[in-house]
C-alpha positions as CSV (number, residue, x, y, z in Angstrom):
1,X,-36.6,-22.2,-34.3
2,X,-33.3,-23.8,-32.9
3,X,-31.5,-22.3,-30.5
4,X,-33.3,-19.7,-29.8
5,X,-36.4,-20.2,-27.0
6,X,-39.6,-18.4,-27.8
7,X,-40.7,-15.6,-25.5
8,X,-44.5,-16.7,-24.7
9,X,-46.6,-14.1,-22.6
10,X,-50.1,-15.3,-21.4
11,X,-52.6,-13.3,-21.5
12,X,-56.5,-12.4,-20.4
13,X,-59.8,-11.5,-21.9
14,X,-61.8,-9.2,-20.3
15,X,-65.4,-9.2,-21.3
16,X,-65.3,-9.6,-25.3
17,X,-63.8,-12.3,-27.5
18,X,-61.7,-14.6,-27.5
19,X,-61.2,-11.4,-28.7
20,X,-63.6,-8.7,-28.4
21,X,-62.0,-6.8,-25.3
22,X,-58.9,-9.4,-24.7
23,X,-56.9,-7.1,-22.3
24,X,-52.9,-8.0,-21.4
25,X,-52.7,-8.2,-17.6
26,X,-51.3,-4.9,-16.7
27,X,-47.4,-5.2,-15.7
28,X,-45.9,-3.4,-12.5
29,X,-45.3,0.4,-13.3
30,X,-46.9,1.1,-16.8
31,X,-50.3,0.7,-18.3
32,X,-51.8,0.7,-21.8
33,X,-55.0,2.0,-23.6
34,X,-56.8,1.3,-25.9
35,X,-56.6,-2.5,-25.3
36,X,-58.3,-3.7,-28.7
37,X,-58.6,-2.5,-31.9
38,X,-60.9,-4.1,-34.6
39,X,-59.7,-2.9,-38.0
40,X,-61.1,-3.0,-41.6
41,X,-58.7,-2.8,-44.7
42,X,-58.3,-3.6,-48.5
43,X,-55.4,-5.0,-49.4
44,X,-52.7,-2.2,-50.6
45,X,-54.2,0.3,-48.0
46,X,-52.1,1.8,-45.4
47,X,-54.2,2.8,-41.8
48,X,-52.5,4.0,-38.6
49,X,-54.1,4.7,-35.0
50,X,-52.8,5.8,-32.0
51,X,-52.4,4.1,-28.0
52,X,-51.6,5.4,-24.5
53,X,-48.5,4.2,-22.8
54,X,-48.7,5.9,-19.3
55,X,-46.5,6.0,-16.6
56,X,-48.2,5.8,-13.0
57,X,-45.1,5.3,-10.6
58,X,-42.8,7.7,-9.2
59,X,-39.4,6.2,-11.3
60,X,-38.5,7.0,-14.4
61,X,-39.5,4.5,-16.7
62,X,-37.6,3.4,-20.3
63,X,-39.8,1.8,-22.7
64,X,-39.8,-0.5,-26.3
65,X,-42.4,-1.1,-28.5
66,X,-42.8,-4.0,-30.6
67,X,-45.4,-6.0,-32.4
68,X,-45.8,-9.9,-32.1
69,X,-48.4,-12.2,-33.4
70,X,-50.8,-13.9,-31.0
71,X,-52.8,-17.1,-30.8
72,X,-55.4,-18.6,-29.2
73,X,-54.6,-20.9,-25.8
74,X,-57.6,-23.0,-24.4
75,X,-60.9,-21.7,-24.3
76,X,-61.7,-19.3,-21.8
77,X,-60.4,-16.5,-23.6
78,X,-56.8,-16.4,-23.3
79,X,-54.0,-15.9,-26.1
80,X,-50.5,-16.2,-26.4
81,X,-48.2,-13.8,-27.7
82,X,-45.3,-15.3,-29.5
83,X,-42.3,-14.1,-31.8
84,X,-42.2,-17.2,-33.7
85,X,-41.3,-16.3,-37.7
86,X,-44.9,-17.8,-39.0
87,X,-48.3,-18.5,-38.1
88,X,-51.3,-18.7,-39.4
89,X,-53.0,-15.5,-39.8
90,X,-49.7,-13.7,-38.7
91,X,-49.7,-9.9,-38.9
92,X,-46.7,-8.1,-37.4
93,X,-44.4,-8.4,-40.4
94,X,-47.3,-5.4,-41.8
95,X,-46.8,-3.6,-38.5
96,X,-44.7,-0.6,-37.1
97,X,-44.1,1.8,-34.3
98,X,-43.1,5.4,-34.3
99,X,-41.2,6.0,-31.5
100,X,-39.8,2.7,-30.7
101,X,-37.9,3.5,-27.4
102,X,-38.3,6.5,-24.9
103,X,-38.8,7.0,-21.4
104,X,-41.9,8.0,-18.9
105,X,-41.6,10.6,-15.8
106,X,-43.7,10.2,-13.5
107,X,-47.1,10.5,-13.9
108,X,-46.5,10.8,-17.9
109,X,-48.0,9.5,-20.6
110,X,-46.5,9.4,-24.6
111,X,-49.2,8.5,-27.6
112,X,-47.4,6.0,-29.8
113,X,-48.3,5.6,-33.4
114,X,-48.4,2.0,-35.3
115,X,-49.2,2.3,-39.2
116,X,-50.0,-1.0,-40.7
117,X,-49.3,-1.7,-44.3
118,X,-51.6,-4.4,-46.2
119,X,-49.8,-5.9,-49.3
120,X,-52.0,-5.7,-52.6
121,X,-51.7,-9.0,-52.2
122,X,-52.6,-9.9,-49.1
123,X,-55.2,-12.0,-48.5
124,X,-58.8,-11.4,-47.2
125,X,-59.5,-12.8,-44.0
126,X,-58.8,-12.2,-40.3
127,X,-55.1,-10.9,-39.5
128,X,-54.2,-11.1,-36.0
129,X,-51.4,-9.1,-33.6
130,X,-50.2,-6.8,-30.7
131,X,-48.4,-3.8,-29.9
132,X,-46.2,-4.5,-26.8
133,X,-44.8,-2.2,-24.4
134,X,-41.7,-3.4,-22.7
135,X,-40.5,-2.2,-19.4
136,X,-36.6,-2.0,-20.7
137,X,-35.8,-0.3,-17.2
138,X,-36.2,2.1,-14.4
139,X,-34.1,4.9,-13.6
140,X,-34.2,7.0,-10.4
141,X,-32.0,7.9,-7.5
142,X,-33.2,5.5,-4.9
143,X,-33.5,2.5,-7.5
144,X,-30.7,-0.6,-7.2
145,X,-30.2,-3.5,-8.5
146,X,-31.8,-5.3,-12.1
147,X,-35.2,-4.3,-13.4
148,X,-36.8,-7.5,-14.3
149,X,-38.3,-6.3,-18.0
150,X,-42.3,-6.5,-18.2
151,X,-44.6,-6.7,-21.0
152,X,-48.4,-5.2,-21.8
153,X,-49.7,-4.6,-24.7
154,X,-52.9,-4.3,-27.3
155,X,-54.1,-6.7,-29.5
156,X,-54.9,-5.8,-32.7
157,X,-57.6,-7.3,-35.0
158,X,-57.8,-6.7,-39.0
159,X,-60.5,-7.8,-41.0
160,X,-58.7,-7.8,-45.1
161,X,-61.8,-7.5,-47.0
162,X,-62.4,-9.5,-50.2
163,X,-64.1,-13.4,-50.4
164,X,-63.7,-14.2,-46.5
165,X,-65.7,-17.3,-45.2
166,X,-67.7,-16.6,-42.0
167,X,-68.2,-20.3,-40.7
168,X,-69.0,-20.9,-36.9
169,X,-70.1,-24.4,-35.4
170,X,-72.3,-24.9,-32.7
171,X,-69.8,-27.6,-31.0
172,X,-71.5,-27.7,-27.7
173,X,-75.0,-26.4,-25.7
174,X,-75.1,-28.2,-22.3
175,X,-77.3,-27.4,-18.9
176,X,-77.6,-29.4,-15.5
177,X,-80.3,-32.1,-16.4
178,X,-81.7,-31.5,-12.9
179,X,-81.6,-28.3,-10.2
180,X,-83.5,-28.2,-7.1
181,X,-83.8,-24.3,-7.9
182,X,-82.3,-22.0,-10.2
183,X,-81.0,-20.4,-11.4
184,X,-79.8,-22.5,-14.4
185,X,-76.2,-22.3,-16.0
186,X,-75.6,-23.0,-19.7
187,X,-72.0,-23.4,-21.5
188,X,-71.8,-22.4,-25.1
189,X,-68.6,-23.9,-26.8
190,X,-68.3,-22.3,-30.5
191,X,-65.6,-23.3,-33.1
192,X,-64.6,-21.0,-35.9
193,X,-63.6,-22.8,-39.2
194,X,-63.8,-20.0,-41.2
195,X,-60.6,-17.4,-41.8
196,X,-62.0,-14.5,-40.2
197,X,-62.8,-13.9,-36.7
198,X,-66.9,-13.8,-36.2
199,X,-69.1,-12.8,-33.0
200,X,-72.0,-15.2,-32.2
201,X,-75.0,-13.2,-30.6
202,X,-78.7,-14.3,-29.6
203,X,-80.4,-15.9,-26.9
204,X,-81.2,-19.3,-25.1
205,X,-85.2,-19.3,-25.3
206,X,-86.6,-21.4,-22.7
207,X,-90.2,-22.8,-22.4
208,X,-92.4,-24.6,-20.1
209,X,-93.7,-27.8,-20.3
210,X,-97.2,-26.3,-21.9
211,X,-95.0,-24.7,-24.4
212,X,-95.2,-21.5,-22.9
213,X,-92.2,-19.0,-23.2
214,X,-90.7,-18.7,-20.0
215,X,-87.2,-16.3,-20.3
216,X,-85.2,-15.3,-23.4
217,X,-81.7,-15.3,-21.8
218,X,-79.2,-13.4,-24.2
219,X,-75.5,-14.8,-23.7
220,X,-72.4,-12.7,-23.9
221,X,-70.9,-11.1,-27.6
222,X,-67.4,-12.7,-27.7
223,X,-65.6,-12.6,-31.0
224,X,-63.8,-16.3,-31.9
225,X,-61.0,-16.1,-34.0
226,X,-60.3,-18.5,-37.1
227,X,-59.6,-21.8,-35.4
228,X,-60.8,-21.2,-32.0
229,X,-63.0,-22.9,-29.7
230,X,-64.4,-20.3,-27.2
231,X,-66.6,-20.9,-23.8
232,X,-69.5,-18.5,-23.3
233,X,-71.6,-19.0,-20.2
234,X,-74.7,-17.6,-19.2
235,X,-77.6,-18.1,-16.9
236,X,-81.1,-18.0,-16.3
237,X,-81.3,-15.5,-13.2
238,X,-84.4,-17.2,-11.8
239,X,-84.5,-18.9,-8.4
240,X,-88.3,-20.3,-8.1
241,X,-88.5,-22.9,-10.9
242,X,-90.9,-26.0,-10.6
243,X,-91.1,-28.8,-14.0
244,X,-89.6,-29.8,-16.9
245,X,-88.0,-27.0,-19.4
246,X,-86.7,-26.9,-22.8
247,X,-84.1,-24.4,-23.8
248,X,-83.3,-23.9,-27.6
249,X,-80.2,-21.2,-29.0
250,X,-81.1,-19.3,-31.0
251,X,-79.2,-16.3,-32.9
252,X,-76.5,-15.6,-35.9
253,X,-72.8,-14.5,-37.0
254,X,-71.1,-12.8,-39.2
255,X,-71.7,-9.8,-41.8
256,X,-74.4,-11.3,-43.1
257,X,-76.2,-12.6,-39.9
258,X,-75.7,-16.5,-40.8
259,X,-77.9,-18.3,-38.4
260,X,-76.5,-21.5,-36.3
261,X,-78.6,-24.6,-36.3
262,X,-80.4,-24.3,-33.3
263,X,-79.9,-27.1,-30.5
264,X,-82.2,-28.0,-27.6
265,X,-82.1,-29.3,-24.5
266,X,-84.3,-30.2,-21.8
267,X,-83.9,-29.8,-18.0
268,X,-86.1,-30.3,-14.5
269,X,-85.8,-28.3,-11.9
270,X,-88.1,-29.4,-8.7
271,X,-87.3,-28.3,-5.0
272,X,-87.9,-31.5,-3.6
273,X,-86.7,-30.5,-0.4
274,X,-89.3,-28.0,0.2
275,X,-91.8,-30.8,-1.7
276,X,-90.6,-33.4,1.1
277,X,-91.3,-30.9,4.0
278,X,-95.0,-30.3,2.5
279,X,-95.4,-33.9,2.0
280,X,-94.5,-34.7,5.4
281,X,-96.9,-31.9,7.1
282,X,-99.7,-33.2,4.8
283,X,-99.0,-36.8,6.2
284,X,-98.5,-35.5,9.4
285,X,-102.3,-33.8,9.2
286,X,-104.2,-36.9,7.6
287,X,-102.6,-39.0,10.2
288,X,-104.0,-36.5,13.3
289,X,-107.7,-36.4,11.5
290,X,-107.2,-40.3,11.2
291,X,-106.4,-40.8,14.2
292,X,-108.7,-38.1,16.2
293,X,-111.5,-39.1,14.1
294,X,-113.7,-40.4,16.2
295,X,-113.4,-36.9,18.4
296,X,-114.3,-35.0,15.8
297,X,-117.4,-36.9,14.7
298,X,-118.5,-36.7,18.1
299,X,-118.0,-32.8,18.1
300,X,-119.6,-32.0,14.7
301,X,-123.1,-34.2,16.0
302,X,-123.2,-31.7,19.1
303,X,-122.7,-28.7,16.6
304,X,-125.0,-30.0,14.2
305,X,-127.9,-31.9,16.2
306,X,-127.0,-31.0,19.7
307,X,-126.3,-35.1,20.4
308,X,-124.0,-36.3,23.2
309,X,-122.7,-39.2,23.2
């Protein structure tokens, strides 16, 4: 939009999704709860819920609510929150507040109604915002100067039922190709193509070079939303690992639990340092024996026979 700049505000996951439990970082003086909420509609319905603004300073605190869309940034599970007029899977315009401005004592806390209204024509898929709080100012006796204005808020995840496609690629499975011990990282890097936002779940099933099962590591539930690529990591938590493995994903998405086409990959892990030390005693002992072998023939025929030489 000319001439007017876009407020951006970066913002973190903490342990689900992109999107699962995306959390805003919480802003001097005020705090929000919940941080997520993953909503079902059909289009024409009208659904409403309830979050926490609290207050946990000793000022007096005014607050604004409003509602922005969001979008995904990189792919460790940020977003950005952004007032542009359109994106894709944009949901504020559906989205209000009741109250829209008060003020916190301290120590207070207000519950703060948004009611979202789905157009009967909406369509299904994956819509995608967040209620902000917005530190508008602080009053109190002892307070001077500006209030620099602060932002938290809740992101807010509607599933529009109807003919939504659930399609998740497997873009990347990678390990180290060699480790002296565990235990062993993998990085998962899954892209969402379809229009609703899905959360891949199952396990990286690792065998031995005899075939044998060794671990089934399960790797974190994040959801990805439409057009996403998200980085899960996880680990095999197992220090004393000798040989050649292969690890193979395995698991599903979606309402209907679609499975991914399941990559392998292969890895050695061999402590050679440890294998070098053994080595070297072993040589170390052949080498004595060699070279006291003469000594020791002589002491087994006096054992044996009673000889001396």
């Amino acid at each position: 939009m000319k001439g007017i700049k876009p407020l951006i505000l970066i913002i973190g996951i903490v342990g689900g999704l992109i999107l699962a439990n995306m959390v805003f970082a919480q802003a001097r003086g005020i705090s929000i709860s919940p941080l997520t909420f993953e909503l079902t509609a059909n289009p024409g319905d009208t659904i409403s819920n309830t979050l926490k603004v609290y207050n946990p300073t000793e000022g007096i605190i005014a607050i604004k609510m409003e509602v922005e869309d969001f979008r995904p940034v990189g792919e460790i599970g940020q977003v950005m929150v952004t007032p542009e007029e359109e994106i894709t899977y944009s949901l504020k315009r559906w989205v209000k507040t009741e109250p829209t401005e008060f003020t916190l004592e301290p120590r207070e806390q207000k519950f703060v109604d948004f009611i979202i209204n789905i157009p009967e024509n909406a369509e299904p898929g994956g819509k995608y915002g967040s209620v902000l709080a917005s530190t508008a100012g602080v009053i109190g006796e002892e307070i001077t100067g500006v209030a620099v204005g602060q932002k938290i808020g809740a992101l807010l995840l509607l599933t529009v039922s109807g003919e939504v496609i659930e399609d998740l690629i497997t873009k990347e499975f990678i390990a180290p190709s060699f480790l002296e011990y565990g235990p062993v990282p993998f990085t998962i890097r899954f892209e969402n193509t379809g229009t609703v936002h899905v959360r891949p779940r199952g396990f990286v099933t690792i065998t031995n070079w005899w075939g044998k099962k060794a671990a089934d590591v399960e790797f974190p539930q994040l959801n990805v939303i439409p057009g996403a690529i998200r980085k899960i990591e996880t680990s095999w938590q197992n220090k004393w690992l000798f040989g050649k493995y292969t690890a193979t994903l395995v698991g599903s998405y979606g309402t209907s639990n679609l499975p991914f086409n399941p990559p392998v990959l292969t890895f050695w892990v061999f402590p050679w340092k440890v294998a070098l030390v053994v080595l070297l005693a072993l040589v170390l002992i052949i080498a004595f024996f060699i070279k006291t072998g003469k000594r020791w023939k002589m002491a087994l025929r006096v054992l044996i026979r009673g000889e001396r030489g």
